[in-house]
Each structure stands twice: as C-alpha cells, then as structure tokens.
C-alpha positions as YAML, in Angstrom:
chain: A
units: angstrom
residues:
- id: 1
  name: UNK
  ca: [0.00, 0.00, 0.00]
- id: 2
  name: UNK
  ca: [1.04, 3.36, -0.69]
- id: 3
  name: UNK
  ca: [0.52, 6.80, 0.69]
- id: 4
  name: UNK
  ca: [1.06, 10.72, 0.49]
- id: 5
  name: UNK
  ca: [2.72, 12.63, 2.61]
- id: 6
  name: UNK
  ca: [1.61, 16.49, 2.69]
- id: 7
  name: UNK
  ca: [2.39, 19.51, 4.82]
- id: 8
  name: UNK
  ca: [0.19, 22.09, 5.80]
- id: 9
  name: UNK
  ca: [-2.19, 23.52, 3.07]
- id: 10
  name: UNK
  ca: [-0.57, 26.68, 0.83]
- id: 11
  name: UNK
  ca: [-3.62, 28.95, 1.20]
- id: 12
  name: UNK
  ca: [-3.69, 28.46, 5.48]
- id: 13
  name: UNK
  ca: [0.31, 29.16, 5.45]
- id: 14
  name: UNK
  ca: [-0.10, 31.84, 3.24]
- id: 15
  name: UNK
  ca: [-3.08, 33.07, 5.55]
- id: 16
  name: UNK
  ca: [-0.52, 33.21, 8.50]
- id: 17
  name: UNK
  ca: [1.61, 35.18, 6.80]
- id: 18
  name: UNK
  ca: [-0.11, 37.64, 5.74]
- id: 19
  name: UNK
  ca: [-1.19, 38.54, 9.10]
- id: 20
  name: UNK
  ca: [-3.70, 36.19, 9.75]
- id: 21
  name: UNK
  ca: [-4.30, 34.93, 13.79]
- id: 22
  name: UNK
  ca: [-3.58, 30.77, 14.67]
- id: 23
  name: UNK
  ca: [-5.31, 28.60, 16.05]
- id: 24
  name: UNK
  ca: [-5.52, 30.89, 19.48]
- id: 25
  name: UNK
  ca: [-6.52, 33.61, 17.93]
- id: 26
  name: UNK
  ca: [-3.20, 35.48, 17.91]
- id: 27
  name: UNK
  ca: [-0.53, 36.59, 14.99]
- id: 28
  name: UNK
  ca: [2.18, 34.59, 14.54]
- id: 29
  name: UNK
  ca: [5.49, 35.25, 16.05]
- id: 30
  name: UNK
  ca: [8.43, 36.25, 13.94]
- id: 31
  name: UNK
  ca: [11.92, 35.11, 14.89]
- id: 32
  name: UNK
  ca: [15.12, 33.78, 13.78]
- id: 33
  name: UNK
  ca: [15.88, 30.31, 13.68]
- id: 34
  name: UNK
  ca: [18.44, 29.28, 16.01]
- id: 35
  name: UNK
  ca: [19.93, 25.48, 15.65]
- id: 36
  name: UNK
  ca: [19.34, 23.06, 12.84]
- id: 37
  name: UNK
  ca: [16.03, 21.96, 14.56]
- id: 38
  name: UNK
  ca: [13.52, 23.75, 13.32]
- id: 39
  name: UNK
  ca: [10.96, 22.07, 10.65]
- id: 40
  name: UNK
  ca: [8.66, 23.89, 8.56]
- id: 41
  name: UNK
  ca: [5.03, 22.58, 8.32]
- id: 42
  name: UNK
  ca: [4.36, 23.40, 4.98]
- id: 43
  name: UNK
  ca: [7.43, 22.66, 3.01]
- id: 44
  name: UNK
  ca: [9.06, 20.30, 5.99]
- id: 45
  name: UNK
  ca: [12.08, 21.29, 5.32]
- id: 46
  name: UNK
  ca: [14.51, 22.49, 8.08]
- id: 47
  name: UNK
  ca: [14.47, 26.45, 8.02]
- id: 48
  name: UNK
  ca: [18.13, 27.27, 8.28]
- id: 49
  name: UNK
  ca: [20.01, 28.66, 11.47]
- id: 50
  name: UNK
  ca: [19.87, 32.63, 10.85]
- id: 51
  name: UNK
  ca: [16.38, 32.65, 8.61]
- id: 52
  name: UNK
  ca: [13.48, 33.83, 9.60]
- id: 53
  name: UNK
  ca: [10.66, 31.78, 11.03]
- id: 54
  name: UNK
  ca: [7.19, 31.97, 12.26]
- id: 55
  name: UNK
  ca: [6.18, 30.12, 15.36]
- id: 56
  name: UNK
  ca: [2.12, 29.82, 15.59]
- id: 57
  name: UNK
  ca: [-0.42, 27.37, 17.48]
- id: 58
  name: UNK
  ca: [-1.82, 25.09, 15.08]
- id: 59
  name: UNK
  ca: [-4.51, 22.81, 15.46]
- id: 60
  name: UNK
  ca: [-4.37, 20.44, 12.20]
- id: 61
  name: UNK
  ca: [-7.79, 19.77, 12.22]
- id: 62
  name: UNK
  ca: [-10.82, 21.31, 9.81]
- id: 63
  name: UNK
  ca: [-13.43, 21.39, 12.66]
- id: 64
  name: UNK
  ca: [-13.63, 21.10, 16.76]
- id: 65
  name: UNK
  ca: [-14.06, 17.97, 18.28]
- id: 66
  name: UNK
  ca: [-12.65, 16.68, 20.99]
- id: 67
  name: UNK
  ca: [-9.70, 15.59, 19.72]
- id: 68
  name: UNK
  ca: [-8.27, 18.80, 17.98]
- id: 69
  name: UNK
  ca: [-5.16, 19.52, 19.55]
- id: 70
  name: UNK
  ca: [-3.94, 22.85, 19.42]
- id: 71
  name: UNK
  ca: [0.02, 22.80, 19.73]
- id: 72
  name: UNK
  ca: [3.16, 24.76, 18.48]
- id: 73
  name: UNK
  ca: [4.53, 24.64, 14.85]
- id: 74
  name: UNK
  ca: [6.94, 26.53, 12.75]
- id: 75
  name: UNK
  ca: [6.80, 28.00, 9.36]
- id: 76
  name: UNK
  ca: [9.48, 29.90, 7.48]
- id: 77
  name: UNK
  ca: [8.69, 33.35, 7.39]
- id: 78
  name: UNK
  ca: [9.33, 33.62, 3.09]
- id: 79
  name: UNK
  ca: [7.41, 31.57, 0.33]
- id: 80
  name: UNK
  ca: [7.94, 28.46, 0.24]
- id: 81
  name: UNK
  ca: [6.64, 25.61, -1.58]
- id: 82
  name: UNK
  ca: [4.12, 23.30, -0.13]
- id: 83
  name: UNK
  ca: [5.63, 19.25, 0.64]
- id: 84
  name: UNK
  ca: [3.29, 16.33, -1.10]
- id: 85
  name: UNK
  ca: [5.18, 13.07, -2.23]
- id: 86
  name: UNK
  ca: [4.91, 9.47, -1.85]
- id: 87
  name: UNK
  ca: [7.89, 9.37, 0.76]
- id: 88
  name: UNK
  ca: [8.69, 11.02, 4.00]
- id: 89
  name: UNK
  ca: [11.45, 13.37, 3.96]
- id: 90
  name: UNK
  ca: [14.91, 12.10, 4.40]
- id: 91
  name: UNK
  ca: [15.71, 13.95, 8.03]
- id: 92
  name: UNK
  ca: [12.69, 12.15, 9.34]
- id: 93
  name: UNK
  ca: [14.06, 9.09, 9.62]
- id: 94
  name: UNK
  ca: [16.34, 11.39, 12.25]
- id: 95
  name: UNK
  ca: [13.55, 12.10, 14.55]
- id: 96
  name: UNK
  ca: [14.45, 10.07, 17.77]
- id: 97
  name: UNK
  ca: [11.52, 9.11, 18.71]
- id: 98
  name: UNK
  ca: [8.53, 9.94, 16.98]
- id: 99
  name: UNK
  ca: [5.04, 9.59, 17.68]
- id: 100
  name: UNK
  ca: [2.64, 8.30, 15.12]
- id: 101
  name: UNK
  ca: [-0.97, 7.54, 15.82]
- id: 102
  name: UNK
  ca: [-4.04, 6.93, 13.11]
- id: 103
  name: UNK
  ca: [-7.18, 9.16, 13.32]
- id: 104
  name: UNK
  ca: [-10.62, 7.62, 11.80]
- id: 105
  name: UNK
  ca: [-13.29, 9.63, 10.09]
- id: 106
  name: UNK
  ca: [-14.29, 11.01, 12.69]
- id: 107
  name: UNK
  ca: [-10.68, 12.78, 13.46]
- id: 108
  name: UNK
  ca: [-11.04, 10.48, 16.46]
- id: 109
  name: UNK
  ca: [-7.57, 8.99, 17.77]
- id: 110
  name: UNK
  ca: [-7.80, 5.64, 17.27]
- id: 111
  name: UNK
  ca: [-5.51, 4.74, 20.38]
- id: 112
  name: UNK
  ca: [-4.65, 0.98, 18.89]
- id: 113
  name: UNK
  ca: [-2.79, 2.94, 15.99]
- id: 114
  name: UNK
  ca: [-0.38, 4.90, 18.87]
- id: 115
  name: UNK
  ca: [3.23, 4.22, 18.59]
- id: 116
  name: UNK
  ca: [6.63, 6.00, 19.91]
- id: 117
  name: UNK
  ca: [9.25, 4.46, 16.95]
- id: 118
  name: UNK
  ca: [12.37, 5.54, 15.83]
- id: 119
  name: UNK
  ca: [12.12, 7.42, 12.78]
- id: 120
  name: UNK
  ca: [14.06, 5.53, 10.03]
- id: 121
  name: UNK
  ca: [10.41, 2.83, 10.94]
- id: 122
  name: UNK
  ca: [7.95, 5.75, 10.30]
- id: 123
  name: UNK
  ca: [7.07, 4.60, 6.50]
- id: 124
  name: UNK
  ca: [6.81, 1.09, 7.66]
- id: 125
  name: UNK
  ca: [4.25, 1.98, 10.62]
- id: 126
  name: UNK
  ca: [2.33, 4.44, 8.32]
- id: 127
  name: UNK
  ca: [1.45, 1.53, 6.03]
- id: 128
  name: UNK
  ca: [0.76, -0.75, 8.94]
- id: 129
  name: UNK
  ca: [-1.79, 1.69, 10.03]
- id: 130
  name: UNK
  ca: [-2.87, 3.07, 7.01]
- id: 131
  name: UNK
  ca: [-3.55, -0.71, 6.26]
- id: 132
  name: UNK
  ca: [-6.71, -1.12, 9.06]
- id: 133
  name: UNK
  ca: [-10.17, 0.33, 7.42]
- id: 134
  name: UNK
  ca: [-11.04, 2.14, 10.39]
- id: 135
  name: UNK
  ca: [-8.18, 4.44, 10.19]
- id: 136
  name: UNK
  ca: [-8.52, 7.79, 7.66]
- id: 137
  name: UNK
  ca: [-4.89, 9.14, 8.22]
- id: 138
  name: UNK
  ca: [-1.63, 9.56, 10.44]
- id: 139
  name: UNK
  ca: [-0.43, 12.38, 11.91]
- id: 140
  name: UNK
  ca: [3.46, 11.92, 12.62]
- id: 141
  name: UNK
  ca: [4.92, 13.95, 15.85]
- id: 142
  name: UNK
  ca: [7.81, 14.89, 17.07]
- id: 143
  name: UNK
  ca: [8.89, 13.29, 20.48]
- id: 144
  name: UNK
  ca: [7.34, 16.68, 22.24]
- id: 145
  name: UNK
  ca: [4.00, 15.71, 20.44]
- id: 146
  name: UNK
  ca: [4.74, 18.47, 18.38]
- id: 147
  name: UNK
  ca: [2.43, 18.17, 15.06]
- id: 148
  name: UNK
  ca: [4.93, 17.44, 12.20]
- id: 149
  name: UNK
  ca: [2.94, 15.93, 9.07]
- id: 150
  name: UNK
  ca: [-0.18, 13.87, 7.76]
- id: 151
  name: UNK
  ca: [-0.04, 10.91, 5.87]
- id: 152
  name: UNK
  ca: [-2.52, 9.49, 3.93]
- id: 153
  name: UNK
  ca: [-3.15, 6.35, 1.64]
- id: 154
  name: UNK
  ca: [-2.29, 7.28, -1.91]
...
C-alpha cells in the first residue's frame, strides 16, 4: 500500500503570513531560527540557522471535536513551496523518537494505531496503520508531540 505525505495547506500558510491569527486567535510570532532543529510545516524542510521563522499554534484539524489539539509549529517566514510526495522526507528518519498515531473519520484517535518508533520505521508503521479500514490518516509527531505531518493512503 502506498501513501502521500503532505504539509500544511498553501492557502492556510499563506493566511498566516499575511497577518492572519492561529489557532488561538493570535498573529504569529516572527523570529530567527536558532539550531538546525527547526521544521517547517508546509514545506518540511529544516528552516536554516539565521532565517526567519514563524512560530504559531496550530490545530491540524478542519473542525472542533474533541480531539483537535492545538500545539506549536513553525513556518518559514518567506514563500515556500508546499511538501506532497509518496515518501517522508529524508531527516525524518532522524527524529528520535517519533510519535505516530491513526485518526478515523471522525478525526477520532484511534488509540490501537499509537506508537513511539524511531524514525528511520515511520514509513513502515504508516502503512501498517494506514492498512486497518477504520483508520482515515496519520499524523506523525515529534517526540514533544509536536504536530509534524499527515499521511494518507495514496
């Protein structure tokens, strides 16, 4: 089974931007990226030490429920183009641990689906999960449960 791999939508980064509040109903804040640990959302790509960033709550969800978590993200602060492809970026497999968990329908956590792994076994897990009918899509997360990507079959 394959899947897709996408980062946060173009028009709700370029929303941000321009100004626009997060998910808490505030601007974004503008900084500069210090370390080499820094992913953006939308193109999830590492934003370079010394470029600017935005750091924003984001709740990767399209509607309330009681699962939409609300948690921080970063975005770099120019244009840049929006991540889709049929693998996970490279530095993923880098991410010691990660948290992966499947969401049905619903956006309900389906708690069977919730793993910690090592990163270079996040493909391998997405198709495992992606695999049970019950499940929609993944969200991968960083080991802070920092939202990182969703993964859907392709």
């Amino acid at each position: 089974m394959g899947f897709v791999v996408r980062g946060i939508d173009s028009e709700s980064v370029n929303a941000i931007r321009h100004g626009a509040d997060d998910a808490n109903g505030q601007p974004a804040v503008r900084t500069t990226a210090r370390g080499g640990a820094n992913p953006c959302r939308h193109c999830l790509g590492l934003i370079a030490e010394g470029d600017q960033m935005l750091v924003l709550g984001h709740r990767p969800f399209d509607r309330l429920q009681p699962y939409a978590e609300v948690g921080p993200i970063f975005l770099h602060a120019q244009a840049c183009q929006r991540y889709e492809s049929d693998r996970l970026p490279a530095w993923f497999a880098h991410l010691q641990p990660a948290i992966i968990r499947g969401y049905g329908h619903d956006d309900w956590i389906r708690y069977e689906t919730g793993k910690v792994v090592p990163g270079a076994e996040l493909a391998g897990q997405c198709e495992d999960i992606l695999s049970q009918p019950d499940v929609a899509y993944v969200h991968i997360r960083s080991k802070y449960n920092c939202f990182q990507c969703r993964v859907d079959r392709a």
